[in-house]
N, C-alpha and C positions, 0 to 999 in steps of 0.2 A: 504493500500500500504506500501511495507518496506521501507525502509530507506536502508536498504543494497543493496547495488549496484553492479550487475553483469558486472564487464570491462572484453572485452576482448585484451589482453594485447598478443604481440606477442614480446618478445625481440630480439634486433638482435644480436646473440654473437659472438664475432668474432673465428675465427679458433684454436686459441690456446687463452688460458686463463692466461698469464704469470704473472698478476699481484694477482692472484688466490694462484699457490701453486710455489714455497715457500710463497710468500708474504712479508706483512713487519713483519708481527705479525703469526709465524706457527704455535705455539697453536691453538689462536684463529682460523687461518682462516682453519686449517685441522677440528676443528670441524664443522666447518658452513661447509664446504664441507659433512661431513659425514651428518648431518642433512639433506645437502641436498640429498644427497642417499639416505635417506629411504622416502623421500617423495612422489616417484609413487606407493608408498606401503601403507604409513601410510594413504595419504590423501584419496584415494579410499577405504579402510577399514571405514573410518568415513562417507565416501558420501554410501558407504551399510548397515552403522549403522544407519543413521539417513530416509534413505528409504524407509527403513522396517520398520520405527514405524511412517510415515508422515500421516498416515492414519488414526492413534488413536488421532492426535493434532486437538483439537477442536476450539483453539482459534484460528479466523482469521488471525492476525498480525502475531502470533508467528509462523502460517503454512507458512506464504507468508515470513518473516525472515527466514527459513531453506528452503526454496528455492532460496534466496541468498545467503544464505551460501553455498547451496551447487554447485552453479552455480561458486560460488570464489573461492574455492577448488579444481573446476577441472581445471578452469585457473592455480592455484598454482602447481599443479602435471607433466602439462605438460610441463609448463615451465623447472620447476628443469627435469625431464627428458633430454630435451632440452640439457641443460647444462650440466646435467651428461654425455650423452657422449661425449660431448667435452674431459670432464676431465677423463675419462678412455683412451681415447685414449690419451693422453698428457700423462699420468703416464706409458701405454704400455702393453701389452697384458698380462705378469705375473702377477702387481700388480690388473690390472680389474679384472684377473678370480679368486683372492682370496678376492677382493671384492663380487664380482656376488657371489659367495657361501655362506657370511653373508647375501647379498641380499635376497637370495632366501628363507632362513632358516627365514628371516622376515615374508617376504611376506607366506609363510609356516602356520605362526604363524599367521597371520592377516586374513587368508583364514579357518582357523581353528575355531579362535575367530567368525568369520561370520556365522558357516556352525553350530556351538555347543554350543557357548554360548549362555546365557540368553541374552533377552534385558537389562535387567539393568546391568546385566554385562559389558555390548558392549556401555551404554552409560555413566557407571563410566568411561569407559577406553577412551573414545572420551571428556565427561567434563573436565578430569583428565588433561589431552592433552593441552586442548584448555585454560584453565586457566595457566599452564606453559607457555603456548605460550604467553599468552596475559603479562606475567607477564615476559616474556624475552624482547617481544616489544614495553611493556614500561621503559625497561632500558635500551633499546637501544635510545629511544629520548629522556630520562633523559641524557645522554652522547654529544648526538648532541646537546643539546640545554647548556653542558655545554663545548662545543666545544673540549670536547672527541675524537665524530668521523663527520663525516659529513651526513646527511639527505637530501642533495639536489642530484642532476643532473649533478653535473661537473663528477661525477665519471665515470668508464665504467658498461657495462650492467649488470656485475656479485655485485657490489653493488647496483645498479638502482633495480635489481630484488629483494635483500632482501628488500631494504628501502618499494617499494611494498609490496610485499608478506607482511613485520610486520604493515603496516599501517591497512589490510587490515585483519589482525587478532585484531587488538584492534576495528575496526569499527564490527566486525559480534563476537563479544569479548563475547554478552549476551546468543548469542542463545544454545548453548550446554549446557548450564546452564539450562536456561530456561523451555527448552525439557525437560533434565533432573528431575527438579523440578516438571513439568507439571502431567509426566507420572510415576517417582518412588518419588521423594521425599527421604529424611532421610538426615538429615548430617552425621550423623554417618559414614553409609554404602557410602557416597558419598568421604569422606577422606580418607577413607581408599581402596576406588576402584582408587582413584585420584593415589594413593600412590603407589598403584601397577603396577598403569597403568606407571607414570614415570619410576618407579625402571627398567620395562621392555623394555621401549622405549631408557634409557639412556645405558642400556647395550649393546643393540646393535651400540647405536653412541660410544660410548666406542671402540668397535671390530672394527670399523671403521676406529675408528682416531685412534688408533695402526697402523694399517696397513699403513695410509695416512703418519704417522710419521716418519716411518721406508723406507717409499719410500723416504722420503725427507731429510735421513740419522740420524734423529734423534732416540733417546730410544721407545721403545715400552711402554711407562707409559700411566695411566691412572691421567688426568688433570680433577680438578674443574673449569668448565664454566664459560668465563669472564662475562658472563650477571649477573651468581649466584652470584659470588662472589661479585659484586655492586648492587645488586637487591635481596638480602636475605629476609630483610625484607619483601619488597613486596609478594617475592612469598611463604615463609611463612604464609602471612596471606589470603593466597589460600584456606590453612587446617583450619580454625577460623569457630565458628557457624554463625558468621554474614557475611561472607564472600557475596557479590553478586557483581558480575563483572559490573552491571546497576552501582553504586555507583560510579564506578570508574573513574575519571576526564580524558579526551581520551588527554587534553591540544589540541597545535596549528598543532604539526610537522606531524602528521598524517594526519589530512585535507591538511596541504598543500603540502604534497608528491601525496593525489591520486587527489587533482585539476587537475593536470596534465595526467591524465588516463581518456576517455571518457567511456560512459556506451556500453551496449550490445545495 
């Protein structure tokens, strides 16, 4: 039986999302917007990656762990969905359709990766992913727990969802890994798929938050991630030989964001 736990999570968000964009912090929070746009893209590209190859995983645990992972994934997609179009309609029908068109050029590229790439291909670029992630959402509760930002429930839904969503990538943190190791193995070839996999994921959160910037009257530049820029090291040692996300101490603030979230 896994340990990964499928919640289903319905947020309730309200009509306009004001504390969303500008916000306090616009860098910051125009990227976590843009991230969250490409997540009914990215996360369904990973639940067709990991799909296609559940039938070659022989070990019990690890098949029953990528069926909660992939049960947590679809929760995560529909929610940002959810949200997303709150926030296209808040920013107004010019700036959505110049989103939708990086949108679509994603999802392009994700549907492509599905239809022609290799599997090792498709699961460097899903491990590659999920170790950035797990190494964003723990500097995010490195922050909270040095009262940076906040990790609980006073907030509204559009934090309640990230706090969520990141707990819920350092709990299912191993499994891509895992797979990964299971069925291709190499470090080599896994750093260097890792590597390409962000370079391609971050240019389009890049196209994003341009656009997201210049709605909200700021420069069109390209910004280094507050997570990176406190969390270098960590995600750094994503690319290392010994790197295994198992090793990695998940701490308190993660447990006790999804106590509060019951299972399926």
């Amino acid at each position: 039986m896994s340990s990964i736990v499928a919640r289903k999570v319905k947020f309730e968000f309200p009509d306009a999302l004001d504390d969303v964009l500008p916000g306090a912090a616009p860098i910051d929070e125009t990227y976590l917007v843009a991230f969250s746009l490409t997540m009914p893209y990215l996360e369904p590209y990973l639940i067709r990656t990991f799909r296609a190859c559940a039938d070659r995983i022989a070990d019990v645990e690890l098949a029953a762990d990528l069926r909660g992972f992939i049960a947590q994934e679809a929760q995560h997609f529909q929610n940002h969905r959810r949200v997303n179009e709150i926030i296209r309609a808040q920013l107004g029908p010019t700036v959505a359709a110049e989103l939708q068109r990086i949108e679509d050029r994603l999802d392009a590229d994700y549907r492509r990766c599905s239809e022609h790439k290799s599997m090792r291909f498709n699961l460097q670029y899903a491990e590659g992913f999920e170790a950035m992630t797990c190494a964003m959402a723990m500097t995010f509760f490195d922050r909270a727990a040095a009262g940076v930002v906040s990790a609980d429930g006073r907030f509204g839904a559009w934090q309640q969802l990230w706090a969520w969503h990141a707990a819920e990538e350092v709990e299912h943190r191993t499994v891509a890994f895992a797979v990964h190791e299971h069925l291709c193995g190499g470090w080599a070839r896994r750093a260097v798929g890792a590597a390409c996999a962000q370079w391609h994921f971050q240019r389009y959160i890049t196209r994003l938050q341009k656009v997201l910037l210049a709605s909200q009257g700021l420069p069109r530049r390209a910004h280094l991630p507050g997570w990176l820029r406190d969390g270098r090291g960590r995600y750094l040692r994503t690319f290392l030989p010994g790197y295994d996300p198992a090793a990695i101490d998940p701490g308190p603030i993660a447990a006790m964001i999804l106590a509060g979230y019951s299972g399926a």
